[in-house]
C-alpha positions as CSV (number, residue, x, y, z in Angstrom):
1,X,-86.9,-24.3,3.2
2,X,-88.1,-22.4,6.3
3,X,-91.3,-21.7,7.4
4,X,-93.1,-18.8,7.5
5,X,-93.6,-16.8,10.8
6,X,-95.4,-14.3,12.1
7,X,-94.4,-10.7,11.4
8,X,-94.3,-8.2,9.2
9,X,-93.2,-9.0,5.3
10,X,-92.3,-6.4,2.4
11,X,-92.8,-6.7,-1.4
12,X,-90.9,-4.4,-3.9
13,X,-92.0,-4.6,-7.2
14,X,-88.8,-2.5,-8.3
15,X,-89.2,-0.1,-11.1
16,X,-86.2,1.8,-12.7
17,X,-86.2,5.8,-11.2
18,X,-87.7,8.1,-13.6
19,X,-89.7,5.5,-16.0
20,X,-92.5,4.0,-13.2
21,X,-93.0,4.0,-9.6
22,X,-92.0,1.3,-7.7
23,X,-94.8,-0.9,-5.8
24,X,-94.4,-1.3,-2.4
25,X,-96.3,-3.5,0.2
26,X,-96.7,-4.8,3.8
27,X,-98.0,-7.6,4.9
28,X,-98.4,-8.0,8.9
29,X,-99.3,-12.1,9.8
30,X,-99.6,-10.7,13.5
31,X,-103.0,-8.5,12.7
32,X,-103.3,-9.6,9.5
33,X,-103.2,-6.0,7.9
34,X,-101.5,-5.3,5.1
35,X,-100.5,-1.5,3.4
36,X,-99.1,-0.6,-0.1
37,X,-97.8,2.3,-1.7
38,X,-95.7,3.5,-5.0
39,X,-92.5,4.9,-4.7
40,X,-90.1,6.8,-7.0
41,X,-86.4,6.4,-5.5
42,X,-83.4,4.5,-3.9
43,X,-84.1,6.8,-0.7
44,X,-87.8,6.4,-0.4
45,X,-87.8,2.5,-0.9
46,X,-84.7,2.3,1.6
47,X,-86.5,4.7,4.3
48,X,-89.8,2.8,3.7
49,X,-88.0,-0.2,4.9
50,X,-85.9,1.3,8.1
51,X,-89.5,2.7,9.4
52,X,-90.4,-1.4,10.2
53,X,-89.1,-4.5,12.2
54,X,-89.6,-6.8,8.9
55,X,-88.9,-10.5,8.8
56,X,-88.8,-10.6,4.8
57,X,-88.7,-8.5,2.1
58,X,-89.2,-9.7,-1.1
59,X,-88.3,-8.0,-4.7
60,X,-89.6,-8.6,-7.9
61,X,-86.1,-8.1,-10.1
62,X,-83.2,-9.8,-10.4
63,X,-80.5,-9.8,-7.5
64,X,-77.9,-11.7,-9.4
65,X,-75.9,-11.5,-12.5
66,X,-75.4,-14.7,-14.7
67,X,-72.0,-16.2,-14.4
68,X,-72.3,-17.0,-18.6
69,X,-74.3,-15.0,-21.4
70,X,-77.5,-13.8,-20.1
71,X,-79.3,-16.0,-18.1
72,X,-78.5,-17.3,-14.6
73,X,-79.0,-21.2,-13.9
74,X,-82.6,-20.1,-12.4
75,X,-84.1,-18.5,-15.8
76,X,-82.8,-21.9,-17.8
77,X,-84.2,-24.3,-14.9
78,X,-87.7,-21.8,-15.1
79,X,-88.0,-22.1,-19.0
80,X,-87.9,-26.0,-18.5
81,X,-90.7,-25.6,-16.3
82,X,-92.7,-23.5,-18.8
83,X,-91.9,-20.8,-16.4
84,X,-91.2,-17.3,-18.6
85,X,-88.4,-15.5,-16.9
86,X,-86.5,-11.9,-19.4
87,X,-83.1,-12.6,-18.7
88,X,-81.2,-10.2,-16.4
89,X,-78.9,-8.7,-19.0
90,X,-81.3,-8.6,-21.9
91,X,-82.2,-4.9,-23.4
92,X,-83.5,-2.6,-20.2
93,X,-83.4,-5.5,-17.8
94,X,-79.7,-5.1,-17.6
95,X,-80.3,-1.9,-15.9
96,X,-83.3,-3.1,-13.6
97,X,-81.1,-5.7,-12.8
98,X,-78.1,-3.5,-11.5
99,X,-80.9,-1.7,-9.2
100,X,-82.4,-4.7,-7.8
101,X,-78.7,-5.5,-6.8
102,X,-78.1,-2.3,-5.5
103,X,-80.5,-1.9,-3.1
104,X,-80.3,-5.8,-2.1
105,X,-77.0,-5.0,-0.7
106,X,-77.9,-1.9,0.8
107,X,-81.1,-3.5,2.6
108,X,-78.7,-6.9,3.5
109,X,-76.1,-4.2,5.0
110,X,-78.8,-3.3,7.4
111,X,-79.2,-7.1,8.2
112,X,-82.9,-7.5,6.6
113,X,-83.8,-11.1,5.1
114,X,-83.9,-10.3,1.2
115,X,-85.1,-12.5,-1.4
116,X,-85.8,-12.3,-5.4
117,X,-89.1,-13.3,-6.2
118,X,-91.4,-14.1,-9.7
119,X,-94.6,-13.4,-8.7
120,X,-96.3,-14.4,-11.8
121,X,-94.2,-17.8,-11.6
122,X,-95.3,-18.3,-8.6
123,X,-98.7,-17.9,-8.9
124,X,-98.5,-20.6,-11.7
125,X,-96.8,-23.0,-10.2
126,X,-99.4,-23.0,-7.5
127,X,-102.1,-23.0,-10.0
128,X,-104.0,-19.6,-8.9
129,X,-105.0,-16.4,-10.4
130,X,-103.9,-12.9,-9.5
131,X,-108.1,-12.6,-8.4
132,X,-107.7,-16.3,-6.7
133,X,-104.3,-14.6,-4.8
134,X,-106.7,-10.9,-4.5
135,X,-109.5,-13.1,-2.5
136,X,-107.4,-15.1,-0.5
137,X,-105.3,-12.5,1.1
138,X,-108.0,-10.1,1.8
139,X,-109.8,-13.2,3.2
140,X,-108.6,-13.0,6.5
């Protein structure tokens, strides 16, 4: 695993075009400043990213499709954790799914760092609350 570095870092929190908005935010390690926003399509999220020098961005979807059935090795590994992942091809996922993957590639072709993250999962594992997360990025 590497380390973190200064910069600049996105999160999508990737929402299917015409059911919700999609959540998007910076964070900047350098000034520590961050920004967020909602956005509504494959354009604006893509153009949201070109406007900055990122070192990271990080969605909230799947980027992969299971190889069997579906669930990918990482939802089965999660669940035996405790860890409560949807599967990428169950009901509406399938199609969220599809999207994450679509604009991962598109964002990769540009040669950004992209990664698929849980946040929720996340925030378990290290034992905090979204208000425990809220105070200690706002914290300075």
């Amino acid at each position: 695993m590497t380390a973190i570095t200064k910069g600049t870092y996105a999160g999508i929190d990737l929402a299917l075009p015409n059911r919700r908005r999609t959540g998007f935010g910076l964070i900047n390690t350098d000034n520590n400043t961050y920004y967020v926003s909602t956005l509504s399509t494959k354009e604006e999220i893509i153009n949201s990213v070109l406007r900055q020098p990122l070192s990271l961005i990080c969605i909230d979807a799947p980027l992969g499709l299971p190889k069997h059935g579906i669930n990918r090795l990482v939802e089965v590994k999660a669940r035996r954790l405790g860890l409560r992942l949807i599967p990428p091809l169950l009901g509406p996922m399938r199609w969220l799914t599809i999207y994450g993957i679509q604009i991962a590639s598109e964002l990769r072709k540009y040669g950004f760092k992209v990664l698929e993250v849980h946040p929720t999962s996340t925030l378990r594992v290290l034992g905090m609350s979204r208000q425990d997360f809220v105070k200690f990025i706002t914290s300075g």
